[in-house]
Rosetta silent file (secondary structure, phi, psi, omega in degrees, C-alpha in Angstrom):
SEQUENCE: XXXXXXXXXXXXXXXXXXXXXXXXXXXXXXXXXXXXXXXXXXXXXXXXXXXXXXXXXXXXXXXXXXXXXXXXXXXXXXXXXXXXXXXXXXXXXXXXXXXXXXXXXXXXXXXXXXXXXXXXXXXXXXXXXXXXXXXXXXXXXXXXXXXXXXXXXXXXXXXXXXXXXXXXXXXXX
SCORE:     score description
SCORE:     0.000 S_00000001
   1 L     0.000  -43.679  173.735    0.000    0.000    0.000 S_00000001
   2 H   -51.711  -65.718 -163.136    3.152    2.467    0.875 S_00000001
   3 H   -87.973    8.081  146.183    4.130    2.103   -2.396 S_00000001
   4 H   -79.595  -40.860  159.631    1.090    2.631   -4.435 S_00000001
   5 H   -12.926  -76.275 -158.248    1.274    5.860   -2.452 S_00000001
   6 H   -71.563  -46.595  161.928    4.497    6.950   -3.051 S_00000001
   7 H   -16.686  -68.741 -165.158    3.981    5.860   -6.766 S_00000001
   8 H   -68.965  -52.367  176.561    0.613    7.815   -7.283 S_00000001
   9 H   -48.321  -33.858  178.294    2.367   10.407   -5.545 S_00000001
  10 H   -78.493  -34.538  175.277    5.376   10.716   -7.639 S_00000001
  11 H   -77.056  -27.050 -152.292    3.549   10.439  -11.082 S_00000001
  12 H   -78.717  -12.462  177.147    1.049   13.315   -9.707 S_00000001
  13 H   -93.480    3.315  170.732    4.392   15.427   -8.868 S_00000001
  14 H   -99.912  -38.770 -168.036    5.358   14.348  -12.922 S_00000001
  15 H   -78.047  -44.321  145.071    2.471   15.232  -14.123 S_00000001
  16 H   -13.687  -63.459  158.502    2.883   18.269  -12.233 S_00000001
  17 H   -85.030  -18.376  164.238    5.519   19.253  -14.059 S_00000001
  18 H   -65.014  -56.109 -168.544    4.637   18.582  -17.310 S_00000001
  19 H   -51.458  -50.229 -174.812    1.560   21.005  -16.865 S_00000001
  20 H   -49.793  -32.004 -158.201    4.144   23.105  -15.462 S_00000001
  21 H  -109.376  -75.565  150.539    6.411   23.105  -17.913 S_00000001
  22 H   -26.131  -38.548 -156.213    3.691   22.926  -20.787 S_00000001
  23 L  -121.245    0.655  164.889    2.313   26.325  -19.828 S_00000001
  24 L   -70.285    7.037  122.877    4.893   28.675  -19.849 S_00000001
  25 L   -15.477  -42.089 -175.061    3.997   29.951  -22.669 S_00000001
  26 L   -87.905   15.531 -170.891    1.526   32.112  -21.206 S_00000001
  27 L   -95.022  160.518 -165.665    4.205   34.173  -18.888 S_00000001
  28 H   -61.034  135.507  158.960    4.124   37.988  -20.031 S_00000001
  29 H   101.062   -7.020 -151.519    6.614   38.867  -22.579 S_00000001
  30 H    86.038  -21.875 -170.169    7.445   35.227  -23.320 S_00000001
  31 L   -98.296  162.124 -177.705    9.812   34.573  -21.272 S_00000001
  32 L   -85.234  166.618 -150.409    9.810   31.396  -19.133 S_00000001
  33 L   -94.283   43.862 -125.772   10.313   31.257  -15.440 S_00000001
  34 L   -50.007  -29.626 -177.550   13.942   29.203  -14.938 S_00000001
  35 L   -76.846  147.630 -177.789   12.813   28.816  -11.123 S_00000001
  36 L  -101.292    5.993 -170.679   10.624   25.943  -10.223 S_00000001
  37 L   -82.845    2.770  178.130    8.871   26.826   -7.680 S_00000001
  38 L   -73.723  162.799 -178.125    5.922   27.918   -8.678 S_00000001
  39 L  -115.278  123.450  171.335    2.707   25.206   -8.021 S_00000001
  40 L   -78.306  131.456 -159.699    0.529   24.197  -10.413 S_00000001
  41 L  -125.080   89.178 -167.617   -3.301   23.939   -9.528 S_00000001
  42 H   -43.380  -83.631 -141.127   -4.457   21.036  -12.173 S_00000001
  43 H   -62.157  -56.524  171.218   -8.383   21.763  -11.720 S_00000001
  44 H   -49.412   -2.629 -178.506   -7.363   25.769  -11.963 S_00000001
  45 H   -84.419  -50.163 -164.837   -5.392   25.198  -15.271 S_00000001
  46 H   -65.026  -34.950 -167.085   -8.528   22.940  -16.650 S_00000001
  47 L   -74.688  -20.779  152.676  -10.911   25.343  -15.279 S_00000001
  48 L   -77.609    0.268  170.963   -9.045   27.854  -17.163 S_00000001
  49 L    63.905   62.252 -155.366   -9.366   26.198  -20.288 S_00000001
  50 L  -128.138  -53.168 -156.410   -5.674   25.636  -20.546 S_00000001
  51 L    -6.023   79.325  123.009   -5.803   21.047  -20.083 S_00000001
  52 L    96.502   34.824  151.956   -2.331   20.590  -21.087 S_00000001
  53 L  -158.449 -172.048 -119.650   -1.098   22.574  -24.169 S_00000001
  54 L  -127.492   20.842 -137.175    0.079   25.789  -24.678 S_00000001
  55 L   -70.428  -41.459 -169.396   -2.803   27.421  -26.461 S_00000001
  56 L    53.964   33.153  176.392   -2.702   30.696  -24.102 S_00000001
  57 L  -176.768  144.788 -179.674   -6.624   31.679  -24.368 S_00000001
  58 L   -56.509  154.816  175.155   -9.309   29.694  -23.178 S_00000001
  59 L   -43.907  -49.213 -168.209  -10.526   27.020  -24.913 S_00000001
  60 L  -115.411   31.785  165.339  -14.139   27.919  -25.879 S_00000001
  61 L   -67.709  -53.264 -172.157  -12.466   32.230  -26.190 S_00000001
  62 L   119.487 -146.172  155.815  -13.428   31.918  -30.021 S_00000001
  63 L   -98.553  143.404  176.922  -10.823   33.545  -32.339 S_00000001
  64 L   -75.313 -177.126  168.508   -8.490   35.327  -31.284 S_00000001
  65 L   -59.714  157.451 -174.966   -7.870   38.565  -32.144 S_00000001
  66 L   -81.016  154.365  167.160   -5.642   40.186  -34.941 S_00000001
  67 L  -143.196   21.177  125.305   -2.645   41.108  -33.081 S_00000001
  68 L  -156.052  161.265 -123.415   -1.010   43.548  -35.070 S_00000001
  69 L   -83.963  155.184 -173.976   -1.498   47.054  -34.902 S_00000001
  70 H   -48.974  -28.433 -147.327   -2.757   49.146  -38.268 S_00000001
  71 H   -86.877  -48.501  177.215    0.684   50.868  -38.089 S_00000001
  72 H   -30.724  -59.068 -152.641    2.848   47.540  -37.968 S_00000001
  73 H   -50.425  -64.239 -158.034    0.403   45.981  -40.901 S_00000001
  74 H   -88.338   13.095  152.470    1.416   49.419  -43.228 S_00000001
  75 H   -70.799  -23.721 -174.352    5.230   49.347  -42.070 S_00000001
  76 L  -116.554   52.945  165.968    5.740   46.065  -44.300 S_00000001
  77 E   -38.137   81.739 -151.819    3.974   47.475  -47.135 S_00000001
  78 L  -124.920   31.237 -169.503    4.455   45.102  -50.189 S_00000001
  79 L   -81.341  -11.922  165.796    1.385   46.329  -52.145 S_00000001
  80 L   -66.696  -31.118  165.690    3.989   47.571  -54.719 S_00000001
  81 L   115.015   15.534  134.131    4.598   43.618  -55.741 S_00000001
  82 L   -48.618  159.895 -164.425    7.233   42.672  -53.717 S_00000001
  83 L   -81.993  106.594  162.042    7.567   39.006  -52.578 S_00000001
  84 L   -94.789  110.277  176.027    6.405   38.438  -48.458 S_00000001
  85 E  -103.907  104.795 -170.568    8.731   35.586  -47.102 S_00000001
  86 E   -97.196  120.406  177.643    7.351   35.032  -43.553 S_00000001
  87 E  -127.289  136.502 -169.271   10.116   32.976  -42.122 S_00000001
  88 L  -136.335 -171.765  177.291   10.303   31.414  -38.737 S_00000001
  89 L   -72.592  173.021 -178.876   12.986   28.573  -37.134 S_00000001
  90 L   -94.587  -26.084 -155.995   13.873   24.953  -38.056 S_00000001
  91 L   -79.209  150.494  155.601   14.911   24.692  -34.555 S_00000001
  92 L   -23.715  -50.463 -173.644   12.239   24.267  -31.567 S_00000001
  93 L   -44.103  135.530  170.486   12.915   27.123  -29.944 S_00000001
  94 L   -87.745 -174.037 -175.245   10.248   29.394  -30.505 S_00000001
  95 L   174.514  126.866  177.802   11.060   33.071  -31.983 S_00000001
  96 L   -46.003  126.262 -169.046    8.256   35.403  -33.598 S_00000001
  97 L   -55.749  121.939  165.059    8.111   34.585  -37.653 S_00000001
  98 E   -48.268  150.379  172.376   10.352   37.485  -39.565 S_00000001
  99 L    73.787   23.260 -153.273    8.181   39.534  -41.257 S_00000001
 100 L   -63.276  -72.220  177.799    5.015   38.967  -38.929 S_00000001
 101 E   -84.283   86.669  165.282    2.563   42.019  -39.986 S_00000001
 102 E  -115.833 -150.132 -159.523    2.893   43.341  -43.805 S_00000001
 103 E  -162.397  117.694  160.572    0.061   44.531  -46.042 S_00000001
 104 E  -136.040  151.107 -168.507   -0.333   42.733  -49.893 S_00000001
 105 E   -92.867  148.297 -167.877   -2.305   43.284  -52.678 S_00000001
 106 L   -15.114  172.340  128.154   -5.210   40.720  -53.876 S_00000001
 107 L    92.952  -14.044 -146.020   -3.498   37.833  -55.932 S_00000001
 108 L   -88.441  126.141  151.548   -0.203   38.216  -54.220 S_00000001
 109 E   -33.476  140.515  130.300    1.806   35.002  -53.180 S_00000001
 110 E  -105.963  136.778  167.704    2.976   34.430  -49.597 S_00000001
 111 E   -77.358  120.372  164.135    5.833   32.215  -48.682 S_00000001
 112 E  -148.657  138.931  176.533    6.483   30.847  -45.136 S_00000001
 113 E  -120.971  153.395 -168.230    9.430   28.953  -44.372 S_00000001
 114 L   150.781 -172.162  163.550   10.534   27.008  -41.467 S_00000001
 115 L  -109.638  106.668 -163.058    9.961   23.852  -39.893 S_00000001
 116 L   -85.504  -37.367  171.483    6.218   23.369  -39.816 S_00000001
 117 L   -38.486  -71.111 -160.082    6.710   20.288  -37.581 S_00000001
 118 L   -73.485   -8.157 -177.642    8.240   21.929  -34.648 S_00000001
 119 L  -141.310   76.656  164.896    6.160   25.331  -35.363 S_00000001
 120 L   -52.408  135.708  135.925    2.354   24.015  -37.321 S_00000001
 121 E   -62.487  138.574  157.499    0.919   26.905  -39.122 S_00000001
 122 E  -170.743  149.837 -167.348   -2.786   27.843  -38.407 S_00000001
 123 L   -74.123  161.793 -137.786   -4.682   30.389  -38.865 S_00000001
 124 L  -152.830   41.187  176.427   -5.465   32.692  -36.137 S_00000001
 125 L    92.127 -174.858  176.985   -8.385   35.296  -36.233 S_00000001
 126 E   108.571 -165.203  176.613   -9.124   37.981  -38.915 S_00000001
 127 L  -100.772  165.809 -162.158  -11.669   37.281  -41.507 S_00000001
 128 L  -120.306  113.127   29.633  -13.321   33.992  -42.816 S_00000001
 129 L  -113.995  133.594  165.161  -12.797   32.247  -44.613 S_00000001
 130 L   -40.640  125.864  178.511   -9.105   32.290  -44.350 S_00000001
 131 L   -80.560   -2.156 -167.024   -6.638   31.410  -47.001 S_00000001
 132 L   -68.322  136.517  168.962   -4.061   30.317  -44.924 S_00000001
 133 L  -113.413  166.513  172.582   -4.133   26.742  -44.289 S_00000001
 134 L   -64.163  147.004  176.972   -3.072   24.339  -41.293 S_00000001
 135 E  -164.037  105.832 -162.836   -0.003   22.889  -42.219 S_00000001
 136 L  -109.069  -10.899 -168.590    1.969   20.302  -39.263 S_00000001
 137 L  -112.170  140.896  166.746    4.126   18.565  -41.366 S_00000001
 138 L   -40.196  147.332  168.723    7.981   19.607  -42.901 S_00000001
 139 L  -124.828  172.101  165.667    7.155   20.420  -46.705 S_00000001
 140 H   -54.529  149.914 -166.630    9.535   20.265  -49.622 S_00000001
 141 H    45.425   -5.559 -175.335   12.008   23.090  -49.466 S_00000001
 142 H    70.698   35.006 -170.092   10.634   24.066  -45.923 S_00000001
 143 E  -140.972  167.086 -139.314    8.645   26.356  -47.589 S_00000001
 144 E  -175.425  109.771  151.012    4.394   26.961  -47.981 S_00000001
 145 E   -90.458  144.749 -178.681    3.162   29.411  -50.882 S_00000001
 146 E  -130.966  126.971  164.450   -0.067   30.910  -49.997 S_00000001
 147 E  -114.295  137.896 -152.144   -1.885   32.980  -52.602 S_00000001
 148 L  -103.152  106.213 -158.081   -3.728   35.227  -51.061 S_00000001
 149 L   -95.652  -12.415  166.219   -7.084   36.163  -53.355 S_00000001
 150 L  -113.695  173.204 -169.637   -9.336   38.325  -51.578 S_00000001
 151 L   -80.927  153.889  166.739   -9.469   41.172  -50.086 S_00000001
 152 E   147.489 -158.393 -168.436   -9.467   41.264  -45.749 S_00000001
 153 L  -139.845  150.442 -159.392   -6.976   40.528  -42.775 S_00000001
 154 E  -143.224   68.475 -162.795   -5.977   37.618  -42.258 S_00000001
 155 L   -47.438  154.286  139.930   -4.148   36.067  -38.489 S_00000001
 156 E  -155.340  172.168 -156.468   -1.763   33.312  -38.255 S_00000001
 157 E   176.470  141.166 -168.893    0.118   31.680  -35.672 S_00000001
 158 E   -68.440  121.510  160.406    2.349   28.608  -34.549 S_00000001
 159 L   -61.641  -21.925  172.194   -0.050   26.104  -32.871 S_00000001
 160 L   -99.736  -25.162  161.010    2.285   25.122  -30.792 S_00000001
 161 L  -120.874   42.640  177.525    3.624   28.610  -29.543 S_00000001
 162 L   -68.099  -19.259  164.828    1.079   31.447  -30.104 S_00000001
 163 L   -85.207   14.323  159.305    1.993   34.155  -27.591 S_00000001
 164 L  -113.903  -31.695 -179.336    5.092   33.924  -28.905 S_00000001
 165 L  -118.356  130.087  -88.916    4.690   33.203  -33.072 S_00000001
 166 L    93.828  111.945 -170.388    2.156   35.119  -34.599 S_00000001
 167 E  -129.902 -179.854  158.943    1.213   37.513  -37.538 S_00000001
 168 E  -155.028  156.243 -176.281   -1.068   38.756  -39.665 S_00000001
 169 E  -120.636  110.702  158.818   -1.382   39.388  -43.228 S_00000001
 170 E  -114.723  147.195  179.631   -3.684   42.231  -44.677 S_00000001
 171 E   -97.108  121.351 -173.963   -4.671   42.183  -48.284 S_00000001
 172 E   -80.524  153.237  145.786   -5.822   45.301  -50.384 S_00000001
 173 L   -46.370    0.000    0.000   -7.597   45.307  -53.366 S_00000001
């Protein structure tokens, strides 16, 4: 009996840390906490619509929000018919995709490159229906063309890291 105890005890202090560990994602700014001491409160994570990934908005929240600002969107202006190469890492680590917010006109291509295993694409708020598609698996060249045919705003965002990876693309006429 002691040692179904200490057992049950010992996975519930693993599992413990995986939620712990899992959810750092959500600390302000990005960055994670290096200290362990904080305690994890399972039924307050679930109850928060959190249950064990890294999502960083409740579950049943809806779409999120566009999350960047008009002025970002018309700093990467490429409505002239330059090429938008949205690029993020190969590596795990997360890091915000170069080239996060621009502005392109109807018809225009987008590129994103990276390693869609360790960072899936999916689309992320904005208007519907989106062209952007889910995409979890490495592609040839590491790369995703998008062409983007109507007009609107458009989120997108690592599935695996969104308070940290995240854009948006809007498209003019």
């Amino acid at each position: 009996m002691r040692r179904h105890r200490s057992l049950l005890l010992g996975s519930a202090l693993a599992l413990a840390g995986v939620g712990y560990a899992c959810s750092r994602d959500d600390v302000a700014g990005g960055a994670a906490d290096a200290g362990g001491d904080a305690t994890v409160d399972a039924d307050a994570a679930r109850d928060a619509g959190h249950a064990g990934h890294d999502s960083g908005r409740p579950l049943d929240a809806g779409p999120p929000p566009i999350r960047c600002t008009d002025e970002e969107l018309a700093a990467n202006d490429l409505t002239d018919g330059g090429a938008l190469v949205v690029t993020f890492l190969k590596a795990a680590n997360p890091k915000q995709y170069e080239n996060h917010c621009a502005t392109v006109k109807a018809g225009a291509s987008v590129t994103f490159s990276g390693s869609f295993r360790q960072h899936p694409l999916q689309a992320a708020g904005g208007d519907s229906p989106s062209p952007i598609p889910y995409v979890a698996d490495d592609q040839p060249g590491d790369q995703v063309v998008v062409t983007m045919p109507d007009a609107g705003t458009f989120g997108y965002e690592c599935e695996y890291h969104p308070v940290q990876m995240f854009g948006a693309i809007r498209v003019v006429p």
